[in-house]
Every structure is written in structure tokens, then in C-alpha cells.
PDB file with one MODEL, atoms N, CA, C and O in Angstrom:
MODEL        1
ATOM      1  N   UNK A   1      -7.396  45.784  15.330  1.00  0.00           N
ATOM      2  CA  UNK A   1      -7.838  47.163  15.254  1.00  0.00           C
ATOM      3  C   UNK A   1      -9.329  47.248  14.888  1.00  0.00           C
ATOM      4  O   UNK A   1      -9.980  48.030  15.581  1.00  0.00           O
ATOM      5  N   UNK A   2      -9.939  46.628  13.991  1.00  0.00           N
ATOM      6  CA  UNK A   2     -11.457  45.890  13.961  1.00  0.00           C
ATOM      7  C   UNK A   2     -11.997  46.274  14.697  1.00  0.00           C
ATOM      8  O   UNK A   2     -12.734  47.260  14.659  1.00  0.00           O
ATOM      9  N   UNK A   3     -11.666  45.297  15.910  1.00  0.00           N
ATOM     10  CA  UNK A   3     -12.540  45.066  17.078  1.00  0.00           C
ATOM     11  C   UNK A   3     -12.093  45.661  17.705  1.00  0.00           C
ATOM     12  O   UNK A   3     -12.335  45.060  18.751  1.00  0.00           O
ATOM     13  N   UNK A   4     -11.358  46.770  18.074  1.00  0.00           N
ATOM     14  CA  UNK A   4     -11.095  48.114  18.963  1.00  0.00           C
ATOM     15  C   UNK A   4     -12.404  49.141  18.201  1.00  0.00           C
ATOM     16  O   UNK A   4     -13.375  49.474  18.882  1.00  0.00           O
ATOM     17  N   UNK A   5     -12.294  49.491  16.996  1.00  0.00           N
ATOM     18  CA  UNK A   5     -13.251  50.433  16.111  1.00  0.00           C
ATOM     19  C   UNK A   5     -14.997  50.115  16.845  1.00  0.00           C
ATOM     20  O   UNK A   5     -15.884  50.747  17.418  1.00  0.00           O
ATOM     21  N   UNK A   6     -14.707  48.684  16.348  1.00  0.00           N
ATOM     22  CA  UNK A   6     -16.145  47.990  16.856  1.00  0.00           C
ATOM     23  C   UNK A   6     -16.413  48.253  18.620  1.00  0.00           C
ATOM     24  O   UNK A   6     -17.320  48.889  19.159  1.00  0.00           O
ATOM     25  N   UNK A   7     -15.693  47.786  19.010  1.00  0.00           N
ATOM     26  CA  UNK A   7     -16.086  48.088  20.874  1.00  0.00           C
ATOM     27  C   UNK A   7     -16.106  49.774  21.067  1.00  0.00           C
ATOM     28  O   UNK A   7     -17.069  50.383  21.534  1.00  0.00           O
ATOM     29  N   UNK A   8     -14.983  50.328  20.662  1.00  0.00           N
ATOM     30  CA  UNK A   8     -15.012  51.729  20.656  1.00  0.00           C
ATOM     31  C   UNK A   8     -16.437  52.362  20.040  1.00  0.00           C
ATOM     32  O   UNK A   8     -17.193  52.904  20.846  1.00  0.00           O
ATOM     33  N   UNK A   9     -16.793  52.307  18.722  1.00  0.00           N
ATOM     34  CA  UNK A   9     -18.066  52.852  18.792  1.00  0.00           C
ATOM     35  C   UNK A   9     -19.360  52.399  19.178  1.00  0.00           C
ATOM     36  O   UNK A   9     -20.389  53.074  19.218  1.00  0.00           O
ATOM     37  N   UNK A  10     -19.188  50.968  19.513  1.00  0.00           N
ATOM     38  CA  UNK A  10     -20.271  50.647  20.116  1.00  0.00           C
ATOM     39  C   UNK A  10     -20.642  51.105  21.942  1.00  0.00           C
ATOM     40  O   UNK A  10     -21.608  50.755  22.621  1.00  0.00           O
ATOM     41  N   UNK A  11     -19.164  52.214  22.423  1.00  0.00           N
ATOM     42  CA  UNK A  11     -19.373  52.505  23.828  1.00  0.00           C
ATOM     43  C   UNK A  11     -19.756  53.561  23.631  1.00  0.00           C
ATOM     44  O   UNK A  11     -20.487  54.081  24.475  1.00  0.00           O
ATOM     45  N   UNK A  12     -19.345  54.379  22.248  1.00  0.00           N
ATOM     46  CA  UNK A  12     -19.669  55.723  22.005  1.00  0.00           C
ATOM     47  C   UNK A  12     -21.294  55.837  21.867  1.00  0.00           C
ATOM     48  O   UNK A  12     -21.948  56.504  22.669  1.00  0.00           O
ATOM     49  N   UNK A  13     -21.868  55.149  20.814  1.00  0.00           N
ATOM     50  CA  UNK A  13     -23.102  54.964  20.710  1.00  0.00           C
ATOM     51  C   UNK A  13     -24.051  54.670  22.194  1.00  0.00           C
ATOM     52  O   UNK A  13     -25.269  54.794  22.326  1.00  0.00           O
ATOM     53  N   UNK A  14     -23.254  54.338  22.998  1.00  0.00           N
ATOM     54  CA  UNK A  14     -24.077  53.870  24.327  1.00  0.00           C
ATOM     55  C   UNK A  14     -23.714  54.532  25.304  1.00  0.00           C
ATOM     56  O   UNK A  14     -24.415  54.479  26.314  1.00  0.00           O
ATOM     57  N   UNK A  15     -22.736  55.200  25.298  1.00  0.00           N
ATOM     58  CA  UNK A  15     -22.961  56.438  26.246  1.00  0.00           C
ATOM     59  C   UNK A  15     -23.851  58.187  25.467  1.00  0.00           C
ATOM     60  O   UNK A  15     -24.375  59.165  26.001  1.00  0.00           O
ATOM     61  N   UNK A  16     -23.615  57.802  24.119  1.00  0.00           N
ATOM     62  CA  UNK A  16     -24.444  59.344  24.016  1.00  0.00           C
ATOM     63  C   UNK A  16     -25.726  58.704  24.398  1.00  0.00           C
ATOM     64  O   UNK A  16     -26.242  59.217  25.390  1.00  0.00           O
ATOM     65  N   UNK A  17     -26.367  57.722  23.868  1.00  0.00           N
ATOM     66  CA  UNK A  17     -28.130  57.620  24.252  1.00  0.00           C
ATOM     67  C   UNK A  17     -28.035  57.852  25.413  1.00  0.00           C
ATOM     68  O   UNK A  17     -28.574  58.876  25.830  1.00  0.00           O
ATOM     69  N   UNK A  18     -27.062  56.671  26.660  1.00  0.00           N
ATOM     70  CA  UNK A  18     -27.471  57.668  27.926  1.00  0.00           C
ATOM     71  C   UNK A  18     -27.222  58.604  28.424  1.00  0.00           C
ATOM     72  O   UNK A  18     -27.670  58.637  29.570  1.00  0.00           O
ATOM     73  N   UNK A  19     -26.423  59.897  27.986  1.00  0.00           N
ATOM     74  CA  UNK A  19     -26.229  60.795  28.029  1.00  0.00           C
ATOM     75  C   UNK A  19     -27.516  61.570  27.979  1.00  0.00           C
ATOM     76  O   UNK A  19     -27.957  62.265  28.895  1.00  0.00           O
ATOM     77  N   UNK A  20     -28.113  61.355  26.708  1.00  0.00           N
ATOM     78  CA  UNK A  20     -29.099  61.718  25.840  1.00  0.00           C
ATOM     79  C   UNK A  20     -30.371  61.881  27.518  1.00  0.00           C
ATOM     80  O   UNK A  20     -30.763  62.766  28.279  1.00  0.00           O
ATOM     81  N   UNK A  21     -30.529  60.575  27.339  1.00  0.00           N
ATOM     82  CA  UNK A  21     -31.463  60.157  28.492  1.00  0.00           C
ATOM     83  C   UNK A  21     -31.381  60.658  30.000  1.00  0.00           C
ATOM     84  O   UNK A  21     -32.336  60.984  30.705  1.00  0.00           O
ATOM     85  N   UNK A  22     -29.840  60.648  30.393  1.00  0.00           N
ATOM     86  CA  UNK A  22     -29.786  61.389  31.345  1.00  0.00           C
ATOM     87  C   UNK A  22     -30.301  63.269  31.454  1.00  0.00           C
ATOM     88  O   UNK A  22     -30.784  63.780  32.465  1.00  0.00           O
ATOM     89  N   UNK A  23     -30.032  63.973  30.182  1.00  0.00           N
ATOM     90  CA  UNK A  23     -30.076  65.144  30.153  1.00  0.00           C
ATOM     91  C   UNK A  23     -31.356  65.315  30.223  1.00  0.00           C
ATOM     92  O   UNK A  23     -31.765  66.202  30.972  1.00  0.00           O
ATOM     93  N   UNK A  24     -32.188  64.611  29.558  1.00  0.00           N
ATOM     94  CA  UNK A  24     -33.542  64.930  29.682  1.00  0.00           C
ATOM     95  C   UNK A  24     -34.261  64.934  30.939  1.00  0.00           C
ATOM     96  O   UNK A  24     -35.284  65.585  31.148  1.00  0.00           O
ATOM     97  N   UNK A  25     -33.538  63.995  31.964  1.00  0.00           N
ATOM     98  CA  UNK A  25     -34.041  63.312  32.808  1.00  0.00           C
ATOM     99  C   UNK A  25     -33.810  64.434  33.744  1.00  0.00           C
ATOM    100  O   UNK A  25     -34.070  64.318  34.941  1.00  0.00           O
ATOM    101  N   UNK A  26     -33.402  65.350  33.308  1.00  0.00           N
ATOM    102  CA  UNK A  26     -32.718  66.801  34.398  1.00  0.00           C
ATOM    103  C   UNK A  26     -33.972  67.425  35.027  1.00  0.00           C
ATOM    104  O   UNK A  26     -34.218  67.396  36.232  1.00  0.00           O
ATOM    105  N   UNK A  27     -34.978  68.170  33.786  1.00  0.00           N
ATOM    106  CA  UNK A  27     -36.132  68.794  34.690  1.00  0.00           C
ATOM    107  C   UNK A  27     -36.662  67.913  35.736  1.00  0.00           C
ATOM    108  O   UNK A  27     -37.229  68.525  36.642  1.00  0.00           O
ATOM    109  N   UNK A  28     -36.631  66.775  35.838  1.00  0.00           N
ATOM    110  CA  UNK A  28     -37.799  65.639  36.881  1.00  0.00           C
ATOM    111  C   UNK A  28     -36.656  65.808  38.005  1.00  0.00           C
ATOM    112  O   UNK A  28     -36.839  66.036  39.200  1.00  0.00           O
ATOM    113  N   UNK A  29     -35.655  65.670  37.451  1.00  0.00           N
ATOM    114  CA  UNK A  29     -34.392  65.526  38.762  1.00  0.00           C
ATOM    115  C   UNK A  29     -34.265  67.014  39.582  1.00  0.00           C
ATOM    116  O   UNK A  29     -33.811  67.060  40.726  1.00  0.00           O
ATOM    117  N   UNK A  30     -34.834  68.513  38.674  1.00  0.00           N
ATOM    118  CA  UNK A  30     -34.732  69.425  39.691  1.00  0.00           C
ATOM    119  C   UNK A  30     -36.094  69.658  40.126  1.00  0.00           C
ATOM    120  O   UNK A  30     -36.290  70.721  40.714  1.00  0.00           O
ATOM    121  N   UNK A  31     -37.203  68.772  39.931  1.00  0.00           N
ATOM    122  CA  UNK A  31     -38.587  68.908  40.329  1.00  0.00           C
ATOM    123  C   UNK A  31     -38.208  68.539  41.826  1.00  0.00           C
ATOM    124  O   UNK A  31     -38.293  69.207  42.857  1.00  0.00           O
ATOM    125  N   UNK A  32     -37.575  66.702  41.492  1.00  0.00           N
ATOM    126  CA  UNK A  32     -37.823  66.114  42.510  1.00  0.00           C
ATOM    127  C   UNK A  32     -36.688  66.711  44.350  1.00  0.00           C
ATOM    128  O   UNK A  32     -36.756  66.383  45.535  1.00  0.00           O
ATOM    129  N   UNK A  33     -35.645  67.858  43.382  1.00  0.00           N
ATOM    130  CA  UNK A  33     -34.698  68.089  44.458  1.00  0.00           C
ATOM    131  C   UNK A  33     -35.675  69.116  44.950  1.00  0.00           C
ATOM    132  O   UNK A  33     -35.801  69.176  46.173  1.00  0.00           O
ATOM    133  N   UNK A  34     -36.415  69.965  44.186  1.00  0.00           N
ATOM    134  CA  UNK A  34     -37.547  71.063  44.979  1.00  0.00           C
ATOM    135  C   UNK A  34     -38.748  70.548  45.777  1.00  0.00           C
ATOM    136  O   UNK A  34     -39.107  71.314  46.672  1.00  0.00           O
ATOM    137  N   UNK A  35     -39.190  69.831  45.693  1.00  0.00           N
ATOM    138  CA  UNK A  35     -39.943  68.913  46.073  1.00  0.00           C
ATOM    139  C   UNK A  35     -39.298  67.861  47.695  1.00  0.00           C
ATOM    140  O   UNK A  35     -39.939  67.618  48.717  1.00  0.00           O
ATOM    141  N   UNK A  36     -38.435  67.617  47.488  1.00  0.00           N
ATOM    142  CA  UNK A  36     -37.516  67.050  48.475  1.00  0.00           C
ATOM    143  C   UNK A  36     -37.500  67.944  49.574  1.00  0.00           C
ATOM    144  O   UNK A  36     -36.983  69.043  49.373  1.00  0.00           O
ATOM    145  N   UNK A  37     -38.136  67.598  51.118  1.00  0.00           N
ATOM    146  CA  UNK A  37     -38.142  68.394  52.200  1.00  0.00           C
ATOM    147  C   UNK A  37     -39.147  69.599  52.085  1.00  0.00           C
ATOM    148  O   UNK A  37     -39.389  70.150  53.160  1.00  0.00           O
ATOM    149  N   UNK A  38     -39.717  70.061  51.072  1.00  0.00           N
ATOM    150  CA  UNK A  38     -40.719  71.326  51.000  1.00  0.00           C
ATOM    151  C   UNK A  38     -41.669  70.923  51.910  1.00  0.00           C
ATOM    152  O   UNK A  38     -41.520  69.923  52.612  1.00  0.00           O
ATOM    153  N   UNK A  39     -42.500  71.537  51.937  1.00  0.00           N
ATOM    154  CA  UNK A  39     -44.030  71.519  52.550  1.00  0.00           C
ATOM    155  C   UNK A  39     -44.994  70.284  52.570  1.00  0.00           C
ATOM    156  O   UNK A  39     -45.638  69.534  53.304  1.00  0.00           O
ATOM    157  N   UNK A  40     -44.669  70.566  51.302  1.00  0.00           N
ATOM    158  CA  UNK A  40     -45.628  69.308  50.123  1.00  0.00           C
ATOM    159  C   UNK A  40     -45.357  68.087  50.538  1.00  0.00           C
ATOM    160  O   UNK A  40     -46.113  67.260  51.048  1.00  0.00           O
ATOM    161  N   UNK A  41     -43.966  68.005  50.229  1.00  0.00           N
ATOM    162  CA  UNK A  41     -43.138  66.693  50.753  1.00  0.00           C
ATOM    163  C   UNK A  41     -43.712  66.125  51.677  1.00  0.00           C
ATOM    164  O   UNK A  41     -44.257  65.029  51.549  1.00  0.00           O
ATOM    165  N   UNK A  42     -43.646  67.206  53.410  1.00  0.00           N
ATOM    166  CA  UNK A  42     -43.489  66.697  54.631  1.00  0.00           C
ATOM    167  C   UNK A  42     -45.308  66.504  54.852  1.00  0.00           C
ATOM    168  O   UNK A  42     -45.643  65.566  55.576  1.00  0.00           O
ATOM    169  N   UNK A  43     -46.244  67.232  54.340  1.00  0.00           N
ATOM    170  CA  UNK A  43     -47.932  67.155  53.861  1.00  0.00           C
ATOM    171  C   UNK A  43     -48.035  65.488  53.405  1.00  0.00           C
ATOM    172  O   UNK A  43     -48.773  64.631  53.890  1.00  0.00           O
ATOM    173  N   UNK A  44     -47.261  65.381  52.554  1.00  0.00           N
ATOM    174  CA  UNK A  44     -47.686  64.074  52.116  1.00  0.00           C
ATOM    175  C   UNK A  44     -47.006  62.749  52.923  1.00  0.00           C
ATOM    176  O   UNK A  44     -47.451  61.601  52.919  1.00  0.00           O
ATOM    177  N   UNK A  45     -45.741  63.267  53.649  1.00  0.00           N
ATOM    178  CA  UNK A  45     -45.268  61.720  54.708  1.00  0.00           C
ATOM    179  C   UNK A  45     -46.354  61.565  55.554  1.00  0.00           C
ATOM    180  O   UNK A  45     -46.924  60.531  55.902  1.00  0.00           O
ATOM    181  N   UNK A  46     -46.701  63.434  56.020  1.00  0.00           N
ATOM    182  CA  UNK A  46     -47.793  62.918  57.252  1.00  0.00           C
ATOM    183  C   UNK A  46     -48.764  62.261  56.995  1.00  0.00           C
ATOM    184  O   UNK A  46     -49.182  61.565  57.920  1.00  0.00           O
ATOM    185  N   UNK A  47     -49.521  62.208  55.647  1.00  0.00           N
ATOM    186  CA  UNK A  47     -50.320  61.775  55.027  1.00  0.00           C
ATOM    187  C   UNK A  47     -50.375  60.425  55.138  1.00  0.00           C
ATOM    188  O   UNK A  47     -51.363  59.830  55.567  1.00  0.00           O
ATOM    189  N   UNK A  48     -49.178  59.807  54.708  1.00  0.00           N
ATOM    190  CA  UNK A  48     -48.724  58.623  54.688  1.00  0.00           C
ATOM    191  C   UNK A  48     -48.562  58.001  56.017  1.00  0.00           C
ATOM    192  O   UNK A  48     -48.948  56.857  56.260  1.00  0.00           O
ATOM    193  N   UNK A  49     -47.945  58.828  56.930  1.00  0.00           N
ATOM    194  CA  UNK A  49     -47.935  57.910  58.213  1.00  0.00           C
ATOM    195  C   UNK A  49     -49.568  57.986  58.637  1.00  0.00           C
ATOM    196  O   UNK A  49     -49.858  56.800  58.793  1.00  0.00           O
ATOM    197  N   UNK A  50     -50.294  58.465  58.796  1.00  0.00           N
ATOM    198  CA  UNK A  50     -51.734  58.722  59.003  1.00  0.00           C
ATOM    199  C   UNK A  50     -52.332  57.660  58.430  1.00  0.00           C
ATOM    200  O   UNK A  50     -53.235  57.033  58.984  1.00  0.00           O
ATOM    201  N   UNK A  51     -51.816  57.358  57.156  1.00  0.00           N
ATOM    202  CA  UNK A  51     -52.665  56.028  56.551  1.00  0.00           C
ATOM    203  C   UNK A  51     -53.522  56.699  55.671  1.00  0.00           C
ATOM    204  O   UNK A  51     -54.370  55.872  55.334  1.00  0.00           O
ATOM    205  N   UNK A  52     -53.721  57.696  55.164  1.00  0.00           N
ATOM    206  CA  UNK A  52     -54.546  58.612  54.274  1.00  0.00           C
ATOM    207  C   UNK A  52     -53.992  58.193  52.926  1.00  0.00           C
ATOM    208  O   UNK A  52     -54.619  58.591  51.944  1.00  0.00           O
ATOM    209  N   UNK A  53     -52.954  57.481  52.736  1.00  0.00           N
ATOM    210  CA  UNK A  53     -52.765  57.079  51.095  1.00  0.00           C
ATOM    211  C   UNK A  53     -53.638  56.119  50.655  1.00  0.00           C
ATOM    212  O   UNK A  53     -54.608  55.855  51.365  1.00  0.00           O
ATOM    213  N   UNK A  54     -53.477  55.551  49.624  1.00  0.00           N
ATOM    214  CA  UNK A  54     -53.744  54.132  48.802  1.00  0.00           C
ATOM    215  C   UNK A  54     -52.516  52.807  49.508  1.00  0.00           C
ATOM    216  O   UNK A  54     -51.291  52.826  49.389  1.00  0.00           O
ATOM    217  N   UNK A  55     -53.285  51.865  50.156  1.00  0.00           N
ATOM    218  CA  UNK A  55     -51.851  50.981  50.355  1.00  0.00           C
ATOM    219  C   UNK A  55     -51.074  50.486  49.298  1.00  0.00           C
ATOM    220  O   UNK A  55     -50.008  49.896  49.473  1.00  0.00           O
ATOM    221  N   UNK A  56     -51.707  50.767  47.934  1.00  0.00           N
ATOM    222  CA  UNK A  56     -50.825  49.940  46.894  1.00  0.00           C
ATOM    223  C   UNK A  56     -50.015  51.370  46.250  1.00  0.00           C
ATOM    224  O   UNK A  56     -49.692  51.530  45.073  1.00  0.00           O
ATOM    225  N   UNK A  57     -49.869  52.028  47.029  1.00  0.00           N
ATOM    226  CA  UNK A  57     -49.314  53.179  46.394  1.00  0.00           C
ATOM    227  C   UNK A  57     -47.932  53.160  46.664  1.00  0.00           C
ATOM    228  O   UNK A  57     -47.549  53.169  47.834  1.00  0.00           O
ATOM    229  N   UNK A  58     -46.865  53.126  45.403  1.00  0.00           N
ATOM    230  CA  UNK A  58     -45.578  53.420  45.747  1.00  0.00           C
ATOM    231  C   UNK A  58     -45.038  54.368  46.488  1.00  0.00           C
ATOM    232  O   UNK A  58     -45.331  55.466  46.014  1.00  0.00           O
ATOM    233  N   UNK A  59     -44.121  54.481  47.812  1.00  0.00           N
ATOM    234  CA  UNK A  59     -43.776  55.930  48.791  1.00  0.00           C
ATOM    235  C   UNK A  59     -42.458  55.647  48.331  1.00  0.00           C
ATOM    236  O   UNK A  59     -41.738  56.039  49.250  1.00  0.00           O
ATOM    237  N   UNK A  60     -41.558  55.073  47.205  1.00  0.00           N
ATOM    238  CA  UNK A  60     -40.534  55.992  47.272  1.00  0.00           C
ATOM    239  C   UNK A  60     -39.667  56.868  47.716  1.00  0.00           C
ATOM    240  O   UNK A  60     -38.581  56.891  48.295  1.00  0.00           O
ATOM    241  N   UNK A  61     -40.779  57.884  47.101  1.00  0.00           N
ATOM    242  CA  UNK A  61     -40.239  58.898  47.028  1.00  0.00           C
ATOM    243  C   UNK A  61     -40.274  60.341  48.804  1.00  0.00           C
ATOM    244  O   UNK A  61     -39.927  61.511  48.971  1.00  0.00           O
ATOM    245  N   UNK A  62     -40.857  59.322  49.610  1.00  0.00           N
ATOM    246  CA  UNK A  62     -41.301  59.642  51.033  1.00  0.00           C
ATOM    247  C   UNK A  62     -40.288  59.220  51.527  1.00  0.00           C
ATOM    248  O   UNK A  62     -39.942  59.630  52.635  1.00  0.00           O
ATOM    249  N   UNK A  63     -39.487  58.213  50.778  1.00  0.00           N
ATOM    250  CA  UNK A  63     -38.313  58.120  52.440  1.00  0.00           C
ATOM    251  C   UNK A  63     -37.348  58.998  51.776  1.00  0.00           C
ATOM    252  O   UNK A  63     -37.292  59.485  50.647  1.00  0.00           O
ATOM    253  N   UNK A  64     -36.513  59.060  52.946  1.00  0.00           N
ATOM    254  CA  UNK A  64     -35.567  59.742  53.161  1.00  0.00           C
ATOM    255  C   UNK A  64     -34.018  59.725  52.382  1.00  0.00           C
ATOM    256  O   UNK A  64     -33.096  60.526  52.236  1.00  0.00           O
ATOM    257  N   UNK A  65     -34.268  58.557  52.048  1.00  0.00           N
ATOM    258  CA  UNK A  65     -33.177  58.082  51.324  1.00  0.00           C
ATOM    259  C   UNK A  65     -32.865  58.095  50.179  1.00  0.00           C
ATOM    260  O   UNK A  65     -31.739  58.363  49.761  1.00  0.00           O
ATOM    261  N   UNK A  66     -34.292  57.666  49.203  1.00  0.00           N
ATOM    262  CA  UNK A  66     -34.086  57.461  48.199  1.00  0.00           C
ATOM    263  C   UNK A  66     -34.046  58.897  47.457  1.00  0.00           C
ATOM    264  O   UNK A  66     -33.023  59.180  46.835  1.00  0.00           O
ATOM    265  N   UNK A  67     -34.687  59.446  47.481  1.00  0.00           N
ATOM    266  CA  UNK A  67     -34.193  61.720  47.262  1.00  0.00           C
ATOM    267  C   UNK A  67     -33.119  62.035  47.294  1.00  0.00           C
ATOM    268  O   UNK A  67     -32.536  62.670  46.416  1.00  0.00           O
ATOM    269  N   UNK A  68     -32.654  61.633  48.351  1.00  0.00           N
ATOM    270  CA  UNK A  68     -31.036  61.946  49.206  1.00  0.00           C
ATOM    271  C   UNK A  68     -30.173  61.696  48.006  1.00  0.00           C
ATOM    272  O   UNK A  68     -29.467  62.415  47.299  1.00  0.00           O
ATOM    273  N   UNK A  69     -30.513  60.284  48.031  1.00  0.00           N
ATOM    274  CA  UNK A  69     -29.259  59.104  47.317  1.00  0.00           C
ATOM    275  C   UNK A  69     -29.414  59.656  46.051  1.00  0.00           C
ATOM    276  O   UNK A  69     -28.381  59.952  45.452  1.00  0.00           O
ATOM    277  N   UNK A  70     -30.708  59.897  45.406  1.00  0.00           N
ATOM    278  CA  UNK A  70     -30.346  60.156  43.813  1.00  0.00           C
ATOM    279  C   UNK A  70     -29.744  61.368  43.512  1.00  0.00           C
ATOM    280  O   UNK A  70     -29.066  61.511  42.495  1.00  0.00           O
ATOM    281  N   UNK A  71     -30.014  62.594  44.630  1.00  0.00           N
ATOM    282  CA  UNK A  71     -29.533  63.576  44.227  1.00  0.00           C
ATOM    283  C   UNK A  71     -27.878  63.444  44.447  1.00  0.00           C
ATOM    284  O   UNK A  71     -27.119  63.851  43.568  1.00  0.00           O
ATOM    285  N   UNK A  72     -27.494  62.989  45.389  1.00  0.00           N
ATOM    286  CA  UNK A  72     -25.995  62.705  45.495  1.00  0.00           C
ATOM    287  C   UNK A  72     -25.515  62.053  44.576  1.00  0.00           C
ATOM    288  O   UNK A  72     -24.590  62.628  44.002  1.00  0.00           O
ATOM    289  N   UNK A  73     -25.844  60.819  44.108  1.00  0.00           N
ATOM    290  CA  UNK A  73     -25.390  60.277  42.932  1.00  0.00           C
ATOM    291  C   UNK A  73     -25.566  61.121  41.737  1.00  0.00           C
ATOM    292  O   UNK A  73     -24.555  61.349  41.073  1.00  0.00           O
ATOM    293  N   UNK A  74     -26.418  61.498  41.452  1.00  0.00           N
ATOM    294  CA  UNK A  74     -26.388  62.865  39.922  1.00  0.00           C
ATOM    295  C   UNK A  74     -25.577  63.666  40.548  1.00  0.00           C
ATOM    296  O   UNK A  74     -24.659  63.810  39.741  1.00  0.00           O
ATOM    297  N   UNK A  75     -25.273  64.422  41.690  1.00  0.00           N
ATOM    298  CA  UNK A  75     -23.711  65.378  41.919  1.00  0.00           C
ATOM    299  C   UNK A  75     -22.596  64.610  41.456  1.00  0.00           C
ATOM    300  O   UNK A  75     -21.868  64.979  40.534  1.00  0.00           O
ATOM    301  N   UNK A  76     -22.443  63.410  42.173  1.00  0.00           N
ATOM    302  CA  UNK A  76     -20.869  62.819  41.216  1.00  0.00           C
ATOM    303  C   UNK A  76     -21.100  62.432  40.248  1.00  0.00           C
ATOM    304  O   UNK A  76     -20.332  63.036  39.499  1.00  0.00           O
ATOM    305  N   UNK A  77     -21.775  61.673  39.585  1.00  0.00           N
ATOM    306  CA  UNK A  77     -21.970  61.801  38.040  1.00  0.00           C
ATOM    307  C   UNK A  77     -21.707  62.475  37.509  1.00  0.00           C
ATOM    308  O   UNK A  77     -20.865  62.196  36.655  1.00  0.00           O
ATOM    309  N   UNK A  78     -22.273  64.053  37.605  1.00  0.00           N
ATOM    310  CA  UNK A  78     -22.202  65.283  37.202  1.00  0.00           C
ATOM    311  C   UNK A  78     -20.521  65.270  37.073  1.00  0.00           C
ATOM    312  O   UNK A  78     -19.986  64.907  36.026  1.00  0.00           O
ATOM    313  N   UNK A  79     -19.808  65.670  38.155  1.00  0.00           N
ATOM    314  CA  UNK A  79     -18.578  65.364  38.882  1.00  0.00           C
ATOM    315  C   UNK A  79     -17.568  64.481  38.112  1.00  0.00           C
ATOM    316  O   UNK A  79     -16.443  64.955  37.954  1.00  0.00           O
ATOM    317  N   UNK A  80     -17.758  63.616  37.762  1.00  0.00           N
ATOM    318  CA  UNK A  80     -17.453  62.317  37.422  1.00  0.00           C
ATOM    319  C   UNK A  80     -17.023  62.704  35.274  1.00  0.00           C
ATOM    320  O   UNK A  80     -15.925  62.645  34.719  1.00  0.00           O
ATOM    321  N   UNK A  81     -18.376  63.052  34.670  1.00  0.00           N
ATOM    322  CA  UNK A  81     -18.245  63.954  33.945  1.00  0.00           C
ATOM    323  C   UNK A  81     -17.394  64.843  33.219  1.00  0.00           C
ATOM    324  O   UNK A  81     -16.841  64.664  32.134  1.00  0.00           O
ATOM    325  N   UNK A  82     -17.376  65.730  33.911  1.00  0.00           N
ATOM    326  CA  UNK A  82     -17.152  66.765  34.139  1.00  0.00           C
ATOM    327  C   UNK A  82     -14.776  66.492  34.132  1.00  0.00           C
ATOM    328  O   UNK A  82     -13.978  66.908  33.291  1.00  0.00           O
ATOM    329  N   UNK A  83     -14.588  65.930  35.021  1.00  0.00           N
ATOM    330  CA  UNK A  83     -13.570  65.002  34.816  1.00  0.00           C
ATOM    331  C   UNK A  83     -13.104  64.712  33.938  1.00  0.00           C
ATOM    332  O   UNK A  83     -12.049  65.153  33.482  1.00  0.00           O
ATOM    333  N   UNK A  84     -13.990  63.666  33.375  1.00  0.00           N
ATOM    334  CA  UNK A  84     -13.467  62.760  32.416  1.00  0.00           C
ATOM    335  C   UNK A  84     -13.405  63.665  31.064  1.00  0.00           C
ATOM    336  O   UNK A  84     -12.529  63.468  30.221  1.00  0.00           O
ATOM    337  N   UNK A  85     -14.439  64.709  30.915  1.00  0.00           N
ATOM    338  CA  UNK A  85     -14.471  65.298  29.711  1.00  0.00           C
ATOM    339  C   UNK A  85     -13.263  65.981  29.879  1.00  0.00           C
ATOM    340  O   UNK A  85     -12.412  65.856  28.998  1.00  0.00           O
ATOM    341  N   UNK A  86     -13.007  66.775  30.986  1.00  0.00           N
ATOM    342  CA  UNK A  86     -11.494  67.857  30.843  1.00  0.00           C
ATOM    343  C   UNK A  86     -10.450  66.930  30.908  1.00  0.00           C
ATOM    344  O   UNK A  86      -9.547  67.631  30.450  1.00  0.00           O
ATOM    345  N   UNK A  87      -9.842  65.660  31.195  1.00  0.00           N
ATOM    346  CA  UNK A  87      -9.380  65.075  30.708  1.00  0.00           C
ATOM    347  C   UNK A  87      -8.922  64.561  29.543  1.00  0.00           C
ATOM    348  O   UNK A  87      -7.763  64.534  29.129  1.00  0.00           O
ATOM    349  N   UNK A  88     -10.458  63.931  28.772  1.00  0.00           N
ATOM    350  CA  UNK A  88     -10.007  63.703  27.922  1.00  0.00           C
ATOM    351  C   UNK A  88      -9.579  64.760  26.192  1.00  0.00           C
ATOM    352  O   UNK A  88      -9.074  64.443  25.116  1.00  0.00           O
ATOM    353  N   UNK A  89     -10.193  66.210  26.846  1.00  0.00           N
ATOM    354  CA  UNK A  89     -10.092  67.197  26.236  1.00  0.00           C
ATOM    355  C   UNK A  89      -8.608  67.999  26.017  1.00  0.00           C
ATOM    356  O   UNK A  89      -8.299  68.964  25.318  1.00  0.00           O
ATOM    357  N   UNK A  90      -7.674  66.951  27.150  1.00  0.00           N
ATOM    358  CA  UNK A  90      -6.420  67.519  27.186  1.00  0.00           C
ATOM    359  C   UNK A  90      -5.739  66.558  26.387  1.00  0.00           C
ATOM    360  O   UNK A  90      -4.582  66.854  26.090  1.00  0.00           O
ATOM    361  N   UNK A  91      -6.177  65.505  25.982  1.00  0.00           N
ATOM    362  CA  UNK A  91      -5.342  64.673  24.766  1.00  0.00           C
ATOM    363  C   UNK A  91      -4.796  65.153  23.852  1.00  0.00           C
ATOM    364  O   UNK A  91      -4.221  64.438  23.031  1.00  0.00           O
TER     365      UNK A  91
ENDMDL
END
């Protein structure tokens, strides 16, 4: 029982920090979903295909995918969540 207490709060302790971390991480995550496909966005691929960047410049956030993918993954997360809490709220 020890080492149930011990693993048990040591998952508790490590999901609130990333909890913690995730929540914060929310305003950048609805910057980057407004930002995703706008004007700006499609200003700066052309930019990029043009060759008008820095070559040592990270594009990320220019493809298509990686926007996509994070915002889908924070929906089931969210999702995922959301779940587990009404679940385990019915104990």
C-alpha cells in the first residue's frame, strides 16, 4: 500500500504540473488556431516559397500539418479529459 500512495501521488503531482502547463499554454494555442489559414498565415508561406525568409529560419509553423495536428490533438485531449474527469467524478 506504500508504494501504491507513492506511485499514486507521484502521478498526481505530474499530471497537475502538466495540467498546469498545458492551461497556460491555451492563449498561444488560440493565437496559433487564429493565425492558422488567415491572411497573415498565407502572406508569410508566400513569403517563404519566394525565398524572402531567413534560410535558418524555423517554418513550422507554415506547413500544413503541423497547425492541423496540434490543434486536433488539443481537441482530444481536451476530449480525453473531459472523460476521464466525468468518470472519475462518478466514483
Amino acid at each position: 500500500m506504500e508504494l501504491r500512495l507513492n506511485q499514486v501521488s507521484a502521478a498526481v503531482q505530474g499530471l497537475s504540473a502538466a495540467l498546469d502547463t498545458y492551461l497556460a499554454a491555451q492563449k498561444d494555442l488560440a493565437a496559433l488556431d487564429k493565425y492558422y489559414g488567415s491572411p497573415t498565415w498565407r502572406a508569410d508561406l508566400k513569403a517563404d516559397e519566394e525565398g524572402r525568409l531567413p534560410a535558418g529560419l524555423k517554418r513550422g509553423v507554415l506547413s500544413e500539418d503541423a497547425v492541423w495536428n496540434l490543434l486536433s490533438d488539443s481537441r482530444e485531449l481536451n476530449v480525453r479529459l473531459a472523460k476521464s474527469a466525468s468518470k472519475l467524478t462518478q466514483k
